[in-house]
N, C-alpha and C positions, 0 to 999 in steps of 0.2 A: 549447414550454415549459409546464411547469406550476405555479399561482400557488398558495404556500405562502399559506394565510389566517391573518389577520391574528392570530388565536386562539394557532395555533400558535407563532406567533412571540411571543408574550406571553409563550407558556408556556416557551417557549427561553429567552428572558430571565430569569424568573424561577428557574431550573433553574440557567443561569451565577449566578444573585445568589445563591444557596442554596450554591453550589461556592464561593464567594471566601467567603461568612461563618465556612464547615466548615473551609477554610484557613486564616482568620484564627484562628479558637477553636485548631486544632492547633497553630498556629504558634508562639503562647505559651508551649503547653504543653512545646514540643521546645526551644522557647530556654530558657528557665527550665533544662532539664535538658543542652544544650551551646549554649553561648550563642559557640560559636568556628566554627562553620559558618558561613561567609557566603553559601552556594548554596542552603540548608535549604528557605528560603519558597518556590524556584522549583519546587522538586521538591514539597513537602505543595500547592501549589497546582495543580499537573500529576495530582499525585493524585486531588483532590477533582474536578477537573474532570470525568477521564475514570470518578470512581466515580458520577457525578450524571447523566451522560451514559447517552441512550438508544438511539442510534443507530451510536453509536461505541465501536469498544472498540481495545486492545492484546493482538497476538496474544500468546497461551502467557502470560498474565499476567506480561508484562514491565514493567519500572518506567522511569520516564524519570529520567535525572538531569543534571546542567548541569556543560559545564565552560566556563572563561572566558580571553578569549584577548581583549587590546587592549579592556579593558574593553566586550567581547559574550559575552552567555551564551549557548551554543551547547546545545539539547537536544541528546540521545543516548539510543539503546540500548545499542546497539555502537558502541566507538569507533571513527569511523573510515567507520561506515557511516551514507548518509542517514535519517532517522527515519521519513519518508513511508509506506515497504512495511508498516512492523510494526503498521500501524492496518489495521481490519478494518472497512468502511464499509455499514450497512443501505441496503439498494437502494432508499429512498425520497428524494425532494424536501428535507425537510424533515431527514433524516440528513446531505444533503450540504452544509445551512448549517451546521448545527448542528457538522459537521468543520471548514467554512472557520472559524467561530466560535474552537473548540477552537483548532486552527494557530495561528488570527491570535493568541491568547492564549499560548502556548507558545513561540512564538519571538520573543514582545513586541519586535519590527521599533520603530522609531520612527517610520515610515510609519504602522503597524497600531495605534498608541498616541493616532495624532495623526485616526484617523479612527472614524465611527461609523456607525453602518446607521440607515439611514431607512426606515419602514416604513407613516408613516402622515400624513395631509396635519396636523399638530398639528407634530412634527417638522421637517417641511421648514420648514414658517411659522416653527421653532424657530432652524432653520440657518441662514436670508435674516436672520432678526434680529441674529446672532449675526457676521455677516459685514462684514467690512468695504469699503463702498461694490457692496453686492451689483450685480450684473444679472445678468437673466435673460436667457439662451439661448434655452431653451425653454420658451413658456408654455403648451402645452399636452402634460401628459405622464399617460401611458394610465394606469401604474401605480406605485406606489410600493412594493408587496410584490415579495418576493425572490420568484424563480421559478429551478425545475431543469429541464431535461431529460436524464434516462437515456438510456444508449445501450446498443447492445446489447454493444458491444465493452467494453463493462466502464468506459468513458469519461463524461462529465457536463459540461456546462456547466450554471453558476450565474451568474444575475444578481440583483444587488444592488445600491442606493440610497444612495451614498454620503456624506456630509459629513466631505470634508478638510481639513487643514491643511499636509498634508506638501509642502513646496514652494511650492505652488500652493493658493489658497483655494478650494474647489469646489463644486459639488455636481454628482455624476455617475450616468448608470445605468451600471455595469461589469457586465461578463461577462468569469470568471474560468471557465478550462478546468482538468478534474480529470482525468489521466492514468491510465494502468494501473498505474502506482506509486504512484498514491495523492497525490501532484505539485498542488498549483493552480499555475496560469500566466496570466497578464494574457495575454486573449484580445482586447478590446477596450472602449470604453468612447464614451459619447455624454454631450455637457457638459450639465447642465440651467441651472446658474447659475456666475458666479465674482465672484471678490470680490478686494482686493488685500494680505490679512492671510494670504498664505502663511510657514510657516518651514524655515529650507534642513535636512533633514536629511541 
């Protein structure tokens, strides 16, 4: 595994908070002129994402657009087909969060809404506060930065610092596996804290 520093992760953040503002500003500007779109924000925000994004793109300059079914917004290129393939992912560390990032934002899961990345011990001390009737698991934990390993098969494990709510109140290190389709999959996960302020999603 290699440990994405802490720099870069600043700057991922900073780069998502730069994409939600460009979304906001367009957002107005597309309601103001059809204010009967109710899918509008999913799509200019899918936009802004992957135009601020530097490790990630959509092949052939395709666009994502949402359709909704049992109140879930489902992305799309093609209907019909999974959205995973049509992302073209830079072979570095730091590309393959900055995708899980993207994802997690894109298919805004109620898991993936209810949880956030930890990256630095300011954070975690944030999460234990924040929890209800915390304890600790494990108290002593190596690292808090996201780390990738490449593989040659074109494949990737990411792990990452979780604080959740979905369910279960957590704090975990997860490693999530990235497939040849481009796919992440819950590969496994080690508990560092839990708390009793989960909610069922």
């Amino acid at each position: 595994m290699q440990t994405i520093p802490l720099d870069d992760v600043k700057q991922l953040r900073s780069q998502l908070a730069r994409a939600h503002v460009l979304a906001a500003e367009r957002f107005r500007r597309a309601y103001e002129l059809d204010p009967s779109n109710p899918l509008i924000h999913l799509t200019i925000q899918a936009q802004a994402l992957l135009e601020t994004a530097r490790g990630v793109r959509l092949r052939n300059d395709a666009t994502i657009h949402y359709d909704v079914s049992a109140n879930v917004a489902t992305p799309y290129i093609e209907r019909g087909q999974p959205l995973y393939p049509f992302f073209t992912i830079a072979r570095t560390p730091l590309a393959v969060l900055e995708y899980w990032l993207i994802v997690s934002e894109l298919t805004s899961s109620s898991a993936a809404m209810m949880t956030k990345l930890i990256a630095e011990s300011g954070e975690y001390d944030d999460a234990l506060r924040r929890m209800s009737s915390p304890q600790i698991v494990r108290a002593l934990i190596p690292t808090l930065l996201p780390a990738a390993e490449l593989r040659d098969d074109g494949t990737a494990l990411l792990e990452v610092t979780l604080y959740t709510r979905a369910t279960e109140e957590r704090i975990e290190r997860r490693t999530l596996a990235l497939d040849t389709s481009n796919e992440l999959h819950f590969h496994s996960r080690a508990l560092l804290a839990e708390g009793r302020g989960g909610v069922a999603v």
